[in-house]
C-alpha positions in Angstrom: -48.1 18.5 27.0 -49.9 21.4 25.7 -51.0 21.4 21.9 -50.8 23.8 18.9 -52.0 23.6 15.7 -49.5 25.0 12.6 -49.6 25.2 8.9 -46.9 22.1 7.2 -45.2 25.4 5.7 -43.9 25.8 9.2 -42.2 22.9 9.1 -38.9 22.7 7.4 -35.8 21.1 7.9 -37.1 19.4 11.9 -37.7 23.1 12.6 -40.8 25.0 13.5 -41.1 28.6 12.7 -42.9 29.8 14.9 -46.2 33.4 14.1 -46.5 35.4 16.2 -49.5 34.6 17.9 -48.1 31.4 18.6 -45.4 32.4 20.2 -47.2 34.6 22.5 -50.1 31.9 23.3 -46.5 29.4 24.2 -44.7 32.2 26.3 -47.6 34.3 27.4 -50.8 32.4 28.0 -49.3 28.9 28.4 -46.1 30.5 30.1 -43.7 28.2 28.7 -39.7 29.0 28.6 -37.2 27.9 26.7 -36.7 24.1 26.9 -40.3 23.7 27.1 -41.9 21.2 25.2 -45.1 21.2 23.6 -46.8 19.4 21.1 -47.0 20.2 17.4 -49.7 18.8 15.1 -50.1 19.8 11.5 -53.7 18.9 11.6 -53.5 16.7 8.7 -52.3 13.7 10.6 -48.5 14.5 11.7 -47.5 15.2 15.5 -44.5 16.1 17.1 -43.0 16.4 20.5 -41.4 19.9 20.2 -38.6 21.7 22.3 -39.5 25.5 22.3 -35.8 27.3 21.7 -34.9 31.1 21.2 -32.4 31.6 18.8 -29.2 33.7 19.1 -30.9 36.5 17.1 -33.5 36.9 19.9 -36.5 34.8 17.9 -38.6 31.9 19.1 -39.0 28.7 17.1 -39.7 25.2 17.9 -37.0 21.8 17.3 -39.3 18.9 16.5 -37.7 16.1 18.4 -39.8 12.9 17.6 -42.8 12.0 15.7 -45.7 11.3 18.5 -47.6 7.8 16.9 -51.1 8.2 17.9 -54.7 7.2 17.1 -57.2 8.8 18.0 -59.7 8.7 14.8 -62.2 6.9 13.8 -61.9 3.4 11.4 -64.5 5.4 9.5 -64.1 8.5 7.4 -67.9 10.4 8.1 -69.1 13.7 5.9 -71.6 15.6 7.8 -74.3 17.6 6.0 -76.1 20.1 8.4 -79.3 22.0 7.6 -77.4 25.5 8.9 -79.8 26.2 12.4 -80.3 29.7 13.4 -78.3 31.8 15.9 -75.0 30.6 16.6 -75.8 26.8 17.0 -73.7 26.3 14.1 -70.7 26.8 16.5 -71.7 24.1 18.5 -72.5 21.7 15.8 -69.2 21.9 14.5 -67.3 21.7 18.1 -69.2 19.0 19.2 -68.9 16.6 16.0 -65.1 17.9 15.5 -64.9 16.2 18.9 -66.8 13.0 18.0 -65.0 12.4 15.4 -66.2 14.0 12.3 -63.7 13.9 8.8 -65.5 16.8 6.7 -68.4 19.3 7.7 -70.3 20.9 4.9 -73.2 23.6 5.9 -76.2 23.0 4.1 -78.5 25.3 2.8 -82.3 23.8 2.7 -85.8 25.1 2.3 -85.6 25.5 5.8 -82.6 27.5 6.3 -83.1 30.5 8.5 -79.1 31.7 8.2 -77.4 32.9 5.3 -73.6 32.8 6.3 -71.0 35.3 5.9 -67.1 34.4 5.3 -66.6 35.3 8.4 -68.4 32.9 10.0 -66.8 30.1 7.8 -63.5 31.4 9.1 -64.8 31.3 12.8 -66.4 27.8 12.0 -62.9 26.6 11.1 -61.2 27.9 14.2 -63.9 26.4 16.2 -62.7 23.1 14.4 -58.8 23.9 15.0 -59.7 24.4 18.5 -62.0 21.6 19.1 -59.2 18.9 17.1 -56.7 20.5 19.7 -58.9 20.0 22.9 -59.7 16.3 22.2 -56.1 15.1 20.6 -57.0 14.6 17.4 -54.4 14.4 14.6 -56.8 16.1 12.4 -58.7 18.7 11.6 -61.9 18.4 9.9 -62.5 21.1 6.9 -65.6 22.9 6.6 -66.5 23.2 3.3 -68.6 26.3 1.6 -71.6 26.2 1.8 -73.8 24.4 -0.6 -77.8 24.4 -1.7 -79.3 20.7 -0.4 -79.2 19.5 -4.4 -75.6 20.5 -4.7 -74.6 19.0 -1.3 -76.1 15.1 -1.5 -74.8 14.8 -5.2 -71.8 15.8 -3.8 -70.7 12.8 -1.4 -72.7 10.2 -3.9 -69.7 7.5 -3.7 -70.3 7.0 0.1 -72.9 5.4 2.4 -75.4 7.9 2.7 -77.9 8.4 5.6 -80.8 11.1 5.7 -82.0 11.4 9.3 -85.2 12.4 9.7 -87.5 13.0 12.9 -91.2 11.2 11.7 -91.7 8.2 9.9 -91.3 4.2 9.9 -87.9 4.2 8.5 -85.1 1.8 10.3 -82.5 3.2 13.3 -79.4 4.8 12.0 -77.1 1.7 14.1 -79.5 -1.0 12.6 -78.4 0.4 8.9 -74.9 0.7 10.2 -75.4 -3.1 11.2 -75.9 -3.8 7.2 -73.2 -5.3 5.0 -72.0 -3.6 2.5 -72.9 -5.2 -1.0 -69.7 -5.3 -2.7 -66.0 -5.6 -1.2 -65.6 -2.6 1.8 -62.4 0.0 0.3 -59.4 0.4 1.7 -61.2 3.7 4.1 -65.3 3.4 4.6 -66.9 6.5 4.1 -70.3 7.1 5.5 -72.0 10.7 4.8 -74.6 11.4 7.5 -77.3 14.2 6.1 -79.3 16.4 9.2 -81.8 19.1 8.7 -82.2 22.5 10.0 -85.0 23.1 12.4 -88.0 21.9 11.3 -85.9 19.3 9.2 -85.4 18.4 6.0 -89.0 19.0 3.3 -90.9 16.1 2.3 -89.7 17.5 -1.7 -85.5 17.4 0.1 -86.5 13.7 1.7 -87.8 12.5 -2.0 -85.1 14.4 -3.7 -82.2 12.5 -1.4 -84.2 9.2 -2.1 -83.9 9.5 -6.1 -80.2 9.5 -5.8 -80.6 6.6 -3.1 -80.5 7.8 0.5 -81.2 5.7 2.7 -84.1 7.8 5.5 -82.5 6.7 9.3 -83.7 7.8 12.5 -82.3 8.7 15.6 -84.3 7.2 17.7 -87.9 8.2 19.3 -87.3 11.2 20.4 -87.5 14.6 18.5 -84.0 16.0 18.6 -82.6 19.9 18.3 -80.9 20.7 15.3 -78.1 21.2 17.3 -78.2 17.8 19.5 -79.2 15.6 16.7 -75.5 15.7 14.8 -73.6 15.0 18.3 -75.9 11.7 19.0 -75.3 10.6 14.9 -71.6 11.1 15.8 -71.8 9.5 19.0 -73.8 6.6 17.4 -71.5 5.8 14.8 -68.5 6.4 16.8 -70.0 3.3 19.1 -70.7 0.8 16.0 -67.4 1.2 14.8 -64.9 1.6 18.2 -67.0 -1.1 19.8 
């Protein structure tokens, strides 16, 4: 069944009130009629199979017939901070990890930081996340948090795991730290926070600065990655440790 994303104010009463560009991407794009179903996902964890109805009054809405029980995330919650790459490779970063996976994204803004974002492309980044949730079956939809500056961003997440990737260096393989026990009893939900660097990556001062407030420095593996590739193969790396 095809997917939409809505707002939990939609929901009221086993009823789905249904904006107008929903309406017209169920009856125009997706050509659906009434009777239809489709399903509904709030983003924050809820889905429903949905029977698309026209009212009396001549107005669309949607009759949530049953709760759908899937699982499609990770056993892991994972914050990613990425160095903000120039152009629009921002978009992909946040499609491609929304897809792997990814609980949180928040843009970083580091010595080496070529973009200085608008609101609008927050907005857009967020779609791109709606979107990307919808396309793999995810029951949620990762937030992407303002922008912060590098210092604000790795004090930020201090109560998870926390891994700095960098490209140069004898430091161990991100799944060989991942392979670690933890040192006191695991919580309810682990969260890991995975940091990755703009182009160029992250300064020698950022590297020393994340290692102060206990970092732990991880590579990828031997190859030099794009700013762009290297949050995808994190993803895809801790995605294997933990589904495996």
């Amino acid at each position: 069944m095809q997917r939409i994303t809505v707002e939990s104010v939609q929901i009221c009463d086993r009823t789905l009130a249904l904006t107008g560009d929903q309406h017209h991407y169920l009856t125009r794009v997706l050509r659906l009629r009434a009777g239809d179903r489709f399903v509904a996902m709030d983003g924050s964890g809820g889905w429903w199979e949905t029977e698309l109805v026209q009212r009396e009054d001549g107005q669309w809405q949607g009759n949530l017939l049953q709760v759908l029980d899937l699982n499609r995330e990770l056993p892991v919650r994972v914050t990613l901070l990425a160095g903000l790459p120039k152009g629009q490779g921002f978009d992909e970063v946040v499609r491609q990890t929304t897809e792997l996976g990814v609980s949180r994204i928040i843009p970083v803004v580091s010595d080496r930081t070529l973009l200085n974002p608008s609101p609008n492309k927050l907005q857009r980044w967020q779609r791109i996340a709606t979107e990307a949730a919808e396309q793999s079956e995810r029951q949620w939809v990762p937030p992407i948090e303002e922008p912060m500056s590098f210092a604000g961003a790795i004090e930020a997440v201090a109560d998870s795991r926390t891994y700095l990737c960098v490209a140069r260096g004898e430091v161990p393989h991100l799944q060989t730290q991942l392979r670690q026990p933890l040192t006191s009893p695991p919580p309810d939900t682990e969260e890991i926070t995975i940091a990755i660097g703009p182009e160029g990556g992250w300064t020698p001062e950022e590297v020393q600065q994340a290692r102060q407030v206990h970092w732990q420095p991880v590579s990828l593996g031997r190859r030099v990655l794009r700013a762009i590739t290297a949050p995808g193969v994190a993803l895809a790396i801790i995605a294997a440790h933990y589904e495996s």
